[in-house]
C-alpha positions as CSV (number, residue, x, y, z in Angstrom):
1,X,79.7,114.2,99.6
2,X,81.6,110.9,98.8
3,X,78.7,109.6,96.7
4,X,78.1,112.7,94.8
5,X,81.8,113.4,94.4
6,X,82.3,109.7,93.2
7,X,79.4,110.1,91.0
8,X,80.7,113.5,89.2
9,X,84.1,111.2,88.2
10,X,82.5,108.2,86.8
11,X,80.3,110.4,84.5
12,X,83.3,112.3,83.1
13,X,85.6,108.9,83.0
14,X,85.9,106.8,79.6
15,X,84.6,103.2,79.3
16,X,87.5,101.0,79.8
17,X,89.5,103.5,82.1
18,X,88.8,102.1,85.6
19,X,88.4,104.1,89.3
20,X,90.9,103.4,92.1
21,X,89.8,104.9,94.7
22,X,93.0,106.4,97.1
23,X,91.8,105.6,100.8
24,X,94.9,106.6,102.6
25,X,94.2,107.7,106.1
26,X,90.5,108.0,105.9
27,X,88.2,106.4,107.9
28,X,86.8,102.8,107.8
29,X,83.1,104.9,107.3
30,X,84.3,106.7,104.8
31,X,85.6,103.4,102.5
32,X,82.2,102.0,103.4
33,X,80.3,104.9,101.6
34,X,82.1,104.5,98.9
35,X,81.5,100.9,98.4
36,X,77.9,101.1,99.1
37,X,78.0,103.3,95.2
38,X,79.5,100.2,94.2
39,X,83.6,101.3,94.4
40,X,84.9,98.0,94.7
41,X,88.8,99.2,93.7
42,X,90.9,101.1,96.4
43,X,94.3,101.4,97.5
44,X,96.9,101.9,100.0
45,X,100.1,103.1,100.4
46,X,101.1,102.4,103.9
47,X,101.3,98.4,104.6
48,X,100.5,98.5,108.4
49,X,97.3,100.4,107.3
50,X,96.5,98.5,103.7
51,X,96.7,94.8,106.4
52,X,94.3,96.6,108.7
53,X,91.8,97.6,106.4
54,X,91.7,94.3,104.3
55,X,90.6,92.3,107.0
56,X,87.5,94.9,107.9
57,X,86.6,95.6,103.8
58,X,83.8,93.5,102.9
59,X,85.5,90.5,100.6
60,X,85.2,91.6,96.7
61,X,87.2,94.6,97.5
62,X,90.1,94.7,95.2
63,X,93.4,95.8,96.8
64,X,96.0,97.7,95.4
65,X,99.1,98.8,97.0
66,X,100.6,102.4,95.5
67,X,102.8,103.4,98.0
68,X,107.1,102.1,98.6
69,X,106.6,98.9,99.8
70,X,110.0,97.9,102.0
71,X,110.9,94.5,101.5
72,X,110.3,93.8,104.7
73,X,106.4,94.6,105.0
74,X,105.7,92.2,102.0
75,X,103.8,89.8,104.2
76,X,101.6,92.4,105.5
77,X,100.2,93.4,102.1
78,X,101.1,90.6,99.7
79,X,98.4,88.3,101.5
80,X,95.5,90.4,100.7
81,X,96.7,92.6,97.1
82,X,94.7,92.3,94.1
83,X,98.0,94.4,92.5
84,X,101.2,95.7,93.8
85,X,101.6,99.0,91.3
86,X,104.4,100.1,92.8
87,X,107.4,97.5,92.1
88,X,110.2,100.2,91.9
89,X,113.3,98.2,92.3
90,X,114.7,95.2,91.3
91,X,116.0,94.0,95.4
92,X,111.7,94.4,95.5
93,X,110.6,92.5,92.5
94,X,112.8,89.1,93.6
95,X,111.7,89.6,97.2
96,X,107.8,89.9,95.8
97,X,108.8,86.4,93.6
98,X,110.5,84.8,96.3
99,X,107.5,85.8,98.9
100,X,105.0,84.1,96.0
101,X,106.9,81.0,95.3
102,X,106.9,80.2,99.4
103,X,103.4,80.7,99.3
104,X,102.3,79.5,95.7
105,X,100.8,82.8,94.7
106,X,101.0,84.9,91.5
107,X,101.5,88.4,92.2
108,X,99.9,91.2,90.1
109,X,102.3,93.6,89.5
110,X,102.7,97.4,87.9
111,X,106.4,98.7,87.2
112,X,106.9,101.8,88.3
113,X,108.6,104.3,86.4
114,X,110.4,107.4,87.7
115,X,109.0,110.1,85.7
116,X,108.9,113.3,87.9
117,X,111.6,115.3,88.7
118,X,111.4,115.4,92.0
119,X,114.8,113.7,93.0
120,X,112.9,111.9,95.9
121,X,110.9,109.6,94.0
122,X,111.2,105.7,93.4
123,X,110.7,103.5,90.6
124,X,113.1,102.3,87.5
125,X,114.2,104.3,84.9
126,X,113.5,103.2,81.1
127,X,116.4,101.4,80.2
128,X,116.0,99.5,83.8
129,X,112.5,98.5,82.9
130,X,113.1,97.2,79.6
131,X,115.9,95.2,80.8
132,X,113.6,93.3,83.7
133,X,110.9,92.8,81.0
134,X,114.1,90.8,79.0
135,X,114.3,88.7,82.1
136,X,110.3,88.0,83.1
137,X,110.9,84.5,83.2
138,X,113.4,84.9,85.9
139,X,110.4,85.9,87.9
140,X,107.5,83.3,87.0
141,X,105.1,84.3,90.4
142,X,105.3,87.8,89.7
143,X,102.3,88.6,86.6
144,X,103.3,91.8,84.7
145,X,100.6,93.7,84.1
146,X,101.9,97.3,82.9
147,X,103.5,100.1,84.2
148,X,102.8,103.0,87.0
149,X,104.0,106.5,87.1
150,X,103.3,110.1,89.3
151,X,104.0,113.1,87.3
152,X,105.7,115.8,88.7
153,X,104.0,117.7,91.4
154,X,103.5,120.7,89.2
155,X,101.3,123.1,88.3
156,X,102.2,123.4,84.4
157,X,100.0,121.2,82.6
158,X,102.4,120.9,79.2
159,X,104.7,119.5,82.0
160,X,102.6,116.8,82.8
161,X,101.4,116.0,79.6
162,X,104.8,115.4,78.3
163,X,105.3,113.4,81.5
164,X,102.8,111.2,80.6
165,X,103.3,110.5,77.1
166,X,106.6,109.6,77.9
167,X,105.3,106.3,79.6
168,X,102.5,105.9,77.1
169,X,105.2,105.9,74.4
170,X,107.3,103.5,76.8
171,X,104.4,101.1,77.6
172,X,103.9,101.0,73.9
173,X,107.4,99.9,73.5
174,X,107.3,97.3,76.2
175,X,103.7,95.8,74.4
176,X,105.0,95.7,70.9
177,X,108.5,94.2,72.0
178,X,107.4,91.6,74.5
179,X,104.4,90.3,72.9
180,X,104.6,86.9,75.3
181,X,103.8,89.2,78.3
182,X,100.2,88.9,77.3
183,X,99.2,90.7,80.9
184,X,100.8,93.9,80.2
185,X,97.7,95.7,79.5
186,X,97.8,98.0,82.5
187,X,98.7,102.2,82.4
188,X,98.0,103.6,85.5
189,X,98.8,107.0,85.4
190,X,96.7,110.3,87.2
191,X,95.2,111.5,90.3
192,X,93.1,114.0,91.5
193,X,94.9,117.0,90.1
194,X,95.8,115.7,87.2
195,X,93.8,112.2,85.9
196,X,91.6,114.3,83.0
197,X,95.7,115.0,81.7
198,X,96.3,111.1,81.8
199,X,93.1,109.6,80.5
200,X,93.7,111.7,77.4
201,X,97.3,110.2,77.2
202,X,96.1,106.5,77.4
203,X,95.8,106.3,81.2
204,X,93.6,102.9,81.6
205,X,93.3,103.4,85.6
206,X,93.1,106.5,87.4
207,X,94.3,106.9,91.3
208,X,91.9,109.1,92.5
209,X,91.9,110.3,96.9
210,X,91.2,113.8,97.5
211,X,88.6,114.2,94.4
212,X,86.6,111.2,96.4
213,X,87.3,111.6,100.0
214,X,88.0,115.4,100.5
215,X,91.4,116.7,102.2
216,X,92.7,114.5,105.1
């Protein structure tokens, strides 16, 4: 089922848009399947389980961490991420830098925007993310690499489309105005209910779990 269902989503994807493959709470077997059709990206949300699968993945896997990282489960998933996506706060990014420079290492990271409307959810808001971009020199072992956002858990597409041209238009903004940040290339946006609604609005990675894995 993983190989076919993985198969199905790479036909329909666009060159250039890549496959992160969601892995939360399944099974070591299961991630193994997967990478055995060649899925080589996958992420985690929880740090605990992101450190405990990183050290039984085969070596190429590329980490990324989606989910609220606390500041003070950094070293469990800094050591082994390809990309932290999910830098929602400031008290975060400078505790992701200050992790980096102890350990000379350049972190990857996505800025998360809050674009949903659910009141729970993290990340910066516009004006907060263009003002960090302003300072990206205060914060020379974090890489910035683009943005991240979760639409609103909804069922009306129009919803979710505006939702996601929102940060298109704002990851435009951040490209044409900070040039220097020559990394910023990065728009992941969509997951299993909705990644056919982001690829269309410039989405260049897709989160994908439940399409891939089945329910947990």
């Amino acid at each position: 089922m993983i190989a076919q269902n993985l198969e199905n989503i790479l036909s329909e994807l666009p060159q250039g848009v890549k496959l992160v493959a969601v892995s939360k709470t399944h099974t070591l077997s299961a991630l193994l399947e997967a990478y055995a059709m060649g899925q080589k990206s996958f992420a985690e949300s929880r740090a605990q389980e992101f450190a405990a699968k990183a050290v039984q993945m085969p070596q190429d896997v590329e980490w990324h961490f989606i989910g609220h990282l606390q500041t003070n489960k950094i070293k469990l998933v800094l050591p082994y991420a390809y990309i932290v996506e999910s830098i929602d706060s400031e008290r975060l990014l400078e505790a992701v830098n200050s992790w980096g420079e102890r350990n000379n290492k350049i972190i990857n990271i996505l800025l998360e925007l809050r674009i949903g409307m659910e009141e729970s959810k993290y990340g910066f808001s516009e004006d907060e993310i263009l003002a960090v971009l302003e300072r990206a020199e205060e914060f020379p072992f974090c890489r910035f690499c683009g943005l991240m956002g979760i639409a609103s858990n909804v069922e009306d597409e129009d919803i979710i489309g505006e939702e996601f041209a929102g940060i298109k238009a704002l990851f435009d903004e951040c490209r044409s105005k900070f040039p220097n940040l020559s990394d910023f290339t990065q728009l992941s946006i969509g997951m299993s209910g909705d990644w056919r609604i982001a690829v269309k609005h410039g989405s260049t990675q897709v989160r994908i779990g439940t399409a891939i894995f089945g329910s947990r």
